[in-house]
MIVO-584107 format. One record per residue: residue number from 1; residue in one letter; chain; x, y, z of N, C-alpha, C, O, CB in turn. Coordinates in nm, 3 decimals, always signed. Glycine has a CB too. Example, Ala and Ser with C-alpha at 12.3 -4.5 7.8 and 13.67 -1.06 7.14 Angstrom:
BEGIN
   seq   type   mol       n.X       n.Y       n.Z      ca.X      ca.Y      ca.Z       c.X       c.Y       c.Z       o.X       o.Y       o.Z      cb.X      cb.Y      cb.Z
     1      a     A    +1.319    -0.569    +0.780    +1.230    -0.450    +0.780    +1.320    -0.330    +0.780    +1.424    -0.332    +0.846    +1.131    -0.447    +0.905
     2      s     A    +1.285    -0.225    +0.708    +1.367    -0.106    +0.714    +1.290    +0.003    +0.787    +1.341    +0.114    +0.804    +1.408    -0.060    +0.572
This chain:
BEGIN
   seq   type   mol       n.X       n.Y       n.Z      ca.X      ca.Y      ca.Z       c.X       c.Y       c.Z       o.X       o.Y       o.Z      cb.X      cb.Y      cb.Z
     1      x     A    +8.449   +10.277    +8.374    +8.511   +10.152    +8.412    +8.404   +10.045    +8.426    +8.299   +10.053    +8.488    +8.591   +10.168    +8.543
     2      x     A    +8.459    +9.931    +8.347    +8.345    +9.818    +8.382    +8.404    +9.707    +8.452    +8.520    +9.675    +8.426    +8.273    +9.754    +8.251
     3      x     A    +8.324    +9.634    +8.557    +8.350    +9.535    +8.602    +8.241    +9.458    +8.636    +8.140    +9.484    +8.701    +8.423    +9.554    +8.684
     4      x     A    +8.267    +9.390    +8.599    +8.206    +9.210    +8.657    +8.213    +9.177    +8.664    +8.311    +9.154    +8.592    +8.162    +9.122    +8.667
     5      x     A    +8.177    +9.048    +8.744    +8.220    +8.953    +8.800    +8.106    +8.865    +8.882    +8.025    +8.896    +8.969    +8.322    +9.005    +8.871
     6      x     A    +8.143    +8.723    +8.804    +8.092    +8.583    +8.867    +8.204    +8.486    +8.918    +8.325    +8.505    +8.909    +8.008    +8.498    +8.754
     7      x     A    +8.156    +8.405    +8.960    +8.205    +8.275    +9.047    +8.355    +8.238    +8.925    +8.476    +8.242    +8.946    +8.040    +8.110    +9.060
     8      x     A    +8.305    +8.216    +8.847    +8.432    +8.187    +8.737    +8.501    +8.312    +8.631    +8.600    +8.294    +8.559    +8.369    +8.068    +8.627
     9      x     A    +8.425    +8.434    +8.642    +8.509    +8.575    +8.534    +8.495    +8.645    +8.574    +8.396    +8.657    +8.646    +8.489    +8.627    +8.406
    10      x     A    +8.576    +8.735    +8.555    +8.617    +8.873    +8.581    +8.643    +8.952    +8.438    +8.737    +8.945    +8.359    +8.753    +8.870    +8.675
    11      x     A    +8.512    +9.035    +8.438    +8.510    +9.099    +8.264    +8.510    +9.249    +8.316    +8.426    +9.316    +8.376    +8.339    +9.052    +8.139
    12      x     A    +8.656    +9.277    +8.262    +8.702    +9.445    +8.275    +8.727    +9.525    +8.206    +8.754    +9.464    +8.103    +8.786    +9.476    +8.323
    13      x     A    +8.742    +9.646    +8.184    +8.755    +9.731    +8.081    +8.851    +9.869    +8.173    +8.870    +9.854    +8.294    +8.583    +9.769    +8.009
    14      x     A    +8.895    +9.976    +8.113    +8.918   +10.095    +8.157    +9.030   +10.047    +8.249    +9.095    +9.943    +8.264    +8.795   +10.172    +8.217
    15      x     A    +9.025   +10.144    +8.291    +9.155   +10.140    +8.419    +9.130   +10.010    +8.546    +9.201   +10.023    +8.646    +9.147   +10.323    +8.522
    16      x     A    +9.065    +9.930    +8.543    +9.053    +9.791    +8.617    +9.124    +9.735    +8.506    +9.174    +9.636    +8.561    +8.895    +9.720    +8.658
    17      x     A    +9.164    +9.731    +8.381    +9.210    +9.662    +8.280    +9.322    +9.676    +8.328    +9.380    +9.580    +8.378    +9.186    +9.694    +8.147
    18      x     A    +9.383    +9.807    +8.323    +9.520    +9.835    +8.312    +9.614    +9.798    +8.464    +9.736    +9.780    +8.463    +9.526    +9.997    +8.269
    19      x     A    +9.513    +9.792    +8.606    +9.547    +9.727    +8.724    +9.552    +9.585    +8.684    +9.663    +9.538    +8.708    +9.452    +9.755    +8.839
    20      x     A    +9.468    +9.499    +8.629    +9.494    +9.368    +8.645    +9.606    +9.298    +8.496    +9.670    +9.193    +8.489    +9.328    +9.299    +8.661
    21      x     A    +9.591    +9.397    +8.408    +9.762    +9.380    +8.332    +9.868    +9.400    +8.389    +9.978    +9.361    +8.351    +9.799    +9.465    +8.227
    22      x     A    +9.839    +9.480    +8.514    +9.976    +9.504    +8.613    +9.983    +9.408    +8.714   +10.099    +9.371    +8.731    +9.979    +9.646    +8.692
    23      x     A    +9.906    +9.358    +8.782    +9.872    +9.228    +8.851    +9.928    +9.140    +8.764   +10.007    +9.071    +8.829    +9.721    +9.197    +8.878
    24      x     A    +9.927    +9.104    +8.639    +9.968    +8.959    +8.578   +10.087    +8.996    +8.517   +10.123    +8.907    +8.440    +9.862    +8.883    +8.468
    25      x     A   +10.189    +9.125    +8.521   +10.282    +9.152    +8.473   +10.431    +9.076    +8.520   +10.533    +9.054    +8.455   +10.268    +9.276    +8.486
    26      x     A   +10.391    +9.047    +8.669   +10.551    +8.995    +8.690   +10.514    +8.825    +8.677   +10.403    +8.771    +8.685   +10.636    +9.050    +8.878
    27      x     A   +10.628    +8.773    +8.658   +10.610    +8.626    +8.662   +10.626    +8.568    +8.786   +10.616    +8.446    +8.779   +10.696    +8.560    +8.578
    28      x     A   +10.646    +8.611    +8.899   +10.638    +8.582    +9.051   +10.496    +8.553    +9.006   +10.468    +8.448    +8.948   +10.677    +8.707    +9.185
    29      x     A   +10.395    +8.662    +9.036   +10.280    +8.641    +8.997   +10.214    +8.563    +8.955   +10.123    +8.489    +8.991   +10.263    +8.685    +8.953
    30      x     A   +10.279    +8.588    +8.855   +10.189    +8.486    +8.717   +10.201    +8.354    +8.804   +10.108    +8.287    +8.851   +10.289    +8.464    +8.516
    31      x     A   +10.320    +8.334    +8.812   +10.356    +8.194    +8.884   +10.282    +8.128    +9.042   +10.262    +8.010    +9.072   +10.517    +8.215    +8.914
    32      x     A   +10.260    +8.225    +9.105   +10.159    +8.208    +9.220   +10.024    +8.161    +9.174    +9.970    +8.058    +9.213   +10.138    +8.341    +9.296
    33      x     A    +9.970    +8.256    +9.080    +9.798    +8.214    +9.021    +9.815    +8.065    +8.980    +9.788    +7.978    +9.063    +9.731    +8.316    +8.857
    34      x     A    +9.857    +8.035    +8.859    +9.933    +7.862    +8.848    +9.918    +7.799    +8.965    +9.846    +7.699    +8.971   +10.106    +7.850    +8.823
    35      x     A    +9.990    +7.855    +9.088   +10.012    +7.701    +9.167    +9.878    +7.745    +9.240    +9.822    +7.647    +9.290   +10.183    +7.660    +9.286
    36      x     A    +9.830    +7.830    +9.256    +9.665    +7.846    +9.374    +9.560    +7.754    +9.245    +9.497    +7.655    +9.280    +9.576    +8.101    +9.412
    37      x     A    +9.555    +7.803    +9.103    +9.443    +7.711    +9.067    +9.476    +7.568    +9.025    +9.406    +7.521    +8.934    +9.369    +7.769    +8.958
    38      x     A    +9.568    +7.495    +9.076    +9.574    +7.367    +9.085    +9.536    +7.321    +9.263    +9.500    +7.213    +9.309    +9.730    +7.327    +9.024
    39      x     A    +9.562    +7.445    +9.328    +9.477    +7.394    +9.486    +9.548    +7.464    +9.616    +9.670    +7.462    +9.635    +9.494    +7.197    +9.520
    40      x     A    +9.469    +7.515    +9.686    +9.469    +7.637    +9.748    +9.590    +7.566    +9.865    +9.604    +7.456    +9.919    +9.295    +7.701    +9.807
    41      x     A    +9.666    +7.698    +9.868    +9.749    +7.703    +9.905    +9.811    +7.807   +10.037    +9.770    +7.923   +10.039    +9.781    +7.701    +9.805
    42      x     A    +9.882    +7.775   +10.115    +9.938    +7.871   +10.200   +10.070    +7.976   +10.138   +10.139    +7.967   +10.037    +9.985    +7.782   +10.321
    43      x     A   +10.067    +8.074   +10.248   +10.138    +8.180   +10.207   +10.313    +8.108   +10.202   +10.396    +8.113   +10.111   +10.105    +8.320   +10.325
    44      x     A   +10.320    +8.052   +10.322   +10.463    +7.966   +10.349   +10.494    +7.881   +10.240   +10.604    +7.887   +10.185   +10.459    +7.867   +10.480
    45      x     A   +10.384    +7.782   +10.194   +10.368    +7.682   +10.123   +10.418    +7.740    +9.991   +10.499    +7.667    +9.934   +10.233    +7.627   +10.131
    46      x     A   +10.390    +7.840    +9.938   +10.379    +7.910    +9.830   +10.565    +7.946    +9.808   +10.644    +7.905    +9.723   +10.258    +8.050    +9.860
    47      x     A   +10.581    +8.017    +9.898   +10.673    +8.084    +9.946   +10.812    +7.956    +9.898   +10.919    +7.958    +9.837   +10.632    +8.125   +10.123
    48      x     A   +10.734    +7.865    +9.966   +10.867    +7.742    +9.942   +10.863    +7.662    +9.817   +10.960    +7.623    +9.752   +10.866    +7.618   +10.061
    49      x     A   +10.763    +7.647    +9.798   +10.720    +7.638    +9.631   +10.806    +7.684    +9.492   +10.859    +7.627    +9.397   +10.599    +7.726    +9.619
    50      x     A   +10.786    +7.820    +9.540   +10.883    +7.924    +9.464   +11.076    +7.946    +9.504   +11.167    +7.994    +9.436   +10.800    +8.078    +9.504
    51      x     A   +11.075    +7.912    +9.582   +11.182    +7.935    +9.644   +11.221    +8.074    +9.664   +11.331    +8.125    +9.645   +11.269    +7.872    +9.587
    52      x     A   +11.099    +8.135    +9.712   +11.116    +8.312    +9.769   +11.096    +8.317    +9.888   +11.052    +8.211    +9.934   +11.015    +8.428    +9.717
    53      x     A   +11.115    +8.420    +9.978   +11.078    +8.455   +10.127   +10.929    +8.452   +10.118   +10.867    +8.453   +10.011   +11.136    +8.609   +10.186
    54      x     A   +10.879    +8.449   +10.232   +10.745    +8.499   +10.267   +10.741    +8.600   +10.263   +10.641    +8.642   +10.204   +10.693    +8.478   +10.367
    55      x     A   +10.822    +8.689   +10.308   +10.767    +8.872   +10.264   +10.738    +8.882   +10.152   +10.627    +8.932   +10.133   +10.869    +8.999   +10.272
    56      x     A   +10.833    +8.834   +10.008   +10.792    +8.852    +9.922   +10.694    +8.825    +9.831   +10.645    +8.882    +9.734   +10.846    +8.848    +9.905
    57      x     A   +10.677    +8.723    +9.890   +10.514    +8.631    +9.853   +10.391    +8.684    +9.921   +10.279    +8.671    +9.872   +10.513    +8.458    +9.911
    58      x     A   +10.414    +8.742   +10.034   +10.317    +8.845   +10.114   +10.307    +8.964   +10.010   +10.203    +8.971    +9.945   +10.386    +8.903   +10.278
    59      x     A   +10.379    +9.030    +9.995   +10.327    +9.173    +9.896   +10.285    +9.122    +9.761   +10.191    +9.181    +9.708   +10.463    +9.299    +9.862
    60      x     A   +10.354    +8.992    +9.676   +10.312    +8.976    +9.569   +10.152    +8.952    +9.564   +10.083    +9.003    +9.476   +10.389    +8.881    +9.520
    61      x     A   +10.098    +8.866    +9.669    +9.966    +8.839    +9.709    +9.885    +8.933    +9.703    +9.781    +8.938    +9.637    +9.956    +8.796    +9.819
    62      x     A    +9.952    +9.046    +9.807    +9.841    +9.187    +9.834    +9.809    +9.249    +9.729    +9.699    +9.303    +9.721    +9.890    +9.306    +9.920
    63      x     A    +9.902    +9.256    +9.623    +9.865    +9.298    +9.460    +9.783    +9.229    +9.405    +9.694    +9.291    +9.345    +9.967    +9.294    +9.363
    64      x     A    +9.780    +9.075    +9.402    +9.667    +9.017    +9.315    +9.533    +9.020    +9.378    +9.427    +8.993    +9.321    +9.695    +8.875    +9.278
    65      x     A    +9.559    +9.072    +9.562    +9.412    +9.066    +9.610    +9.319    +9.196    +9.538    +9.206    +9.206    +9.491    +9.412    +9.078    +9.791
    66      x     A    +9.449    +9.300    +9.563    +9.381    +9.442    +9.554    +9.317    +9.423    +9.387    +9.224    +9.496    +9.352    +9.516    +9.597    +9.578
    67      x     A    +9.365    +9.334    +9.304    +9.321    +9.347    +9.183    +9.191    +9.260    +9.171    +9.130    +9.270    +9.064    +9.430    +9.314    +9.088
    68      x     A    +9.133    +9.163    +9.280    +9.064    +9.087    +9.275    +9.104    +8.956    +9.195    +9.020    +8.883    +9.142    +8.972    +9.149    +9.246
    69      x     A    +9.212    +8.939    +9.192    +9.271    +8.824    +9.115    +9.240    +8.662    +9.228    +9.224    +8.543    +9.200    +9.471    +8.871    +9.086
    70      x     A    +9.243    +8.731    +9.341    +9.287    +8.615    +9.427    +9.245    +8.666    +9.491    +9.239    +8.788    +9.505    +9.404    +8.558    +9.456
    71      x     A    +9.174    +8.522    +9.595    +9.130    +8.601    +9.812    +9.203    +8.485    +9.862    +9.271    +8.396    +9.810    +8.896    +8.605    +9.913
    72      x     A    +9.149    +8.527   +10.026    +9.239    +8.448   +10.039    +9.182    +8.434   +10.206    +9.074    +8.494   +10.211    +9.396    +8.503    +9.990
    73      x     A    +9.214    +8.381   +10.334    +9.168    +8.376   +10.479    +9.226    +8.311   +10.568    +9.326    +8.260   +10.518    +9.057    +8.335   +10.495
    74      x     A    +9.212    +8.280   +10.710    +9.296    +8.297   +10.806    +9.287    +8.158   +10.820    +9.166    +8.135   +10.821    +9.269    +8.395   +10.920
    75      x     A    +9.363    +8.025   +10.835    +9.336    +7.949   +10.896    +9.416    +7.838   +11.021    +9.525    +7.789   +10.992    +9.294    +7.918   +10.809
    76      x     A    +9.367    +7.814   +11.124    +9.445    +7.772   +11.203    +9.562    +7.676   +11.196    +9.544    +7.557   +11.167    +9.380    +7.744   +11.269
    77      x     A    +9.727    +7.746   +11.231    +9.824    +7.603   +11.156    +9.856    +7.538   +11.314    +9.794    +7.512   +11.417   +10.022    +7.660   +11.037
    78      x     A    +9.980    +7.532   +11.267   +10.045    +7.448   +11.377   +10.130    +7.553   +11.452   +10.151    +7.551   +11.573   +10.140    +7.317   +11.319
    79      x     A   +10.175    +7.639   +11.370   +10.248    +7.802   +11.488   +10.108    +7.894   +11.495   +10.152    +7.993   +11.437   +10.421    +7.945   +11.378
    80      x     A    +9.993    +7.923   +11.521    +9.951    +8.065   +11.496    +9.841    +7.953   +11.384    +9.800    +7.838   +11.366   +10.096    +8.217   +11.425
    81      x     A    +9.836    +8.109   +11.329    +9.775    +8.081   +11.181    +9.810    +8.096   +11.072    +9.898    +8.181   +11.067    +9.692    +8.128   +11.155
    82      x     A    +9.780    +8.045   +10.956    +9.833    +8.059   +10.833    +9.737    +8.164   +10.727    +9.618    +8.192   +10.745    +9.849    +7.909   +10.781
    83      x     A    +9.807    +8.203   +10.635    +9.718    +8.301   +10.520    +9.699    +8.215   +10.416    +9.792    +8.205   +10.336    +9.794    +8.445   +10.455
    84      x     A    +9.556    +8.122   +10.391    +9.585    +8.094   +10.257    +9.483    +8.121   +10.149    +9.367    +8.155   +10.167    +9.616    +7.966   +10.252
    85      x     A    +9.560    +8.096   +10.002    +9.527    +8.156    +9.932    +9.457    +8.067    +9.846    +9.468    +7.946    +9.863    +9.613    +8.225    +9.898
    86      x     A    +9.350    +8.137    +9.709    +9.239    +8.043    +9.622    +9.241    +8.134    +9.535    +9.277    +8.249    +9.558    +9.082    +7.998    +9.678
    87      x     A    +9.202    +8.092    +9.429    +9.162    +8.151    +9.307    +9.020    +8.252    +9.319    +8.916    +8.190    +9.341    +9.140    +8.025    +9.205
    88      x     A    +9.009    +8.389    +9.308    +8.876    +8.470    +9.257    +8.797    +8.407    +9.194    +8.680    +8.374    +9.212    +8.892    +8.576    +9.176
    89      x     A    +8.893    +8.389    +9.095    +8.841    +8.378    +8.948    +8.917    +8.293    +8.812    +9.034    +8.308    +8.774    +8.834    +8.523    +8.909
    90      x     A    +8.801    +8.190    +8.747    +8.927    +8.123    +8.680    +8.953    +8.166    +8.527    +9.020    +8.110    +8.441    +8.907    +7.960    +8.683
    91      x     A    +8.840    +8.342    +8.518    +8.920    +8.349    +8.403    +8.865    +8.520    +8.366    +8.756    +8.570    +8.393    +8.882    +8.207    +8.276
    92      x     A    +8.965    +8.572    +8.306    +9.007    +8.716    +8.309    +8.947    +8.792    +8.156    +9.018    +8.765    +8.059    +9.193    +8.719    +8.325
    93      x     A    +8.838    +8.873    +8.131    +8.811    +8.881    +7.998    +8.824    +9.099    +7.979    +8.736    +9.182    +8.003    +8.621    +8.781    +7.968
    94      x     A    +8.937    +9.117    +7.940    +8.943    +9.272    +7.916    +8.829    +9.306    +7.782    +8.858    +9.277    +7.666    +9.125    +9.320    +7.870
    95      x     A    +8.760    +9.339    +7.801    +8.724    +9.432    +7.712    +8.792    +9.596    +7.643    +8.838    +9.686    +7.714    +8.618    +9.445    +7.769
    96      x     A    +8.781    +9.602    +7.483    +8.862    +9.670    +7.487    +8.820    +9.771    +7.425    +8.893    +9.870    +7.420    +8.957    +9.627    +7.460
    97      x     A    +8.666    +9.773    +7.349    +8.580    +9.909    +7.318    +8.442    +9.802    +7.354    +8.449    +9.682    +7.378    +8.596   +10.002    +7.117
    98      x     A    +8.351    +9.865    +7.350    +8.167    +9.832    +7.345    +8.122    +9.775    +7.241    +8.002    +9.750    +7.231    +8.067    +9.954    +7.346
């Protein structure tokens, strides 16, 4: 398995390939990355954006984190705190032999 990764790519191969084809498989997804790299965004924000719940925008998230697609951190709102989210990375390169 290869991975790397700088400030702007994420160059993968092997089974990190086949997680982050599964990461960009649903269009919830897809559609979240879109609105974070035009400018970082909250989980709620997102949520209403799309016109989905926050739960569901909560698990869609935890998939693109676990794939390294997206991070994301805590910041103080007006209830509590908010989760928001930024782009990893602004661009995805599978490799597909050496």
């Amino acid at each position: 398995m290869t991975v790397e990764t700088g400030e702007e790519e994420l160059v993968v191969s092997d089974k990190k390939a086949i997680e982050i084809a599964k990461a960009l498989s649903s269009e919830t997804r897809w559609e979240i990355i879109k609105i974070i790299c035009e400018r970082k965004m909250d989980v709620s924000r997102i949520a209403e954006t799309l016109n989905q719940t926050e739960a569901n925008i909560s698990a869609q998230i935890k998939i693109l984190e676990k794939a390294g697609l997206i991070r994301s951190y805590y910041s103080p709102g007006q209830h509590g705190v908010k989760k928001v989210c930024e782009p990893a990375v602004k661009r995805v390169v599978i490799v597909l032999s050496d």
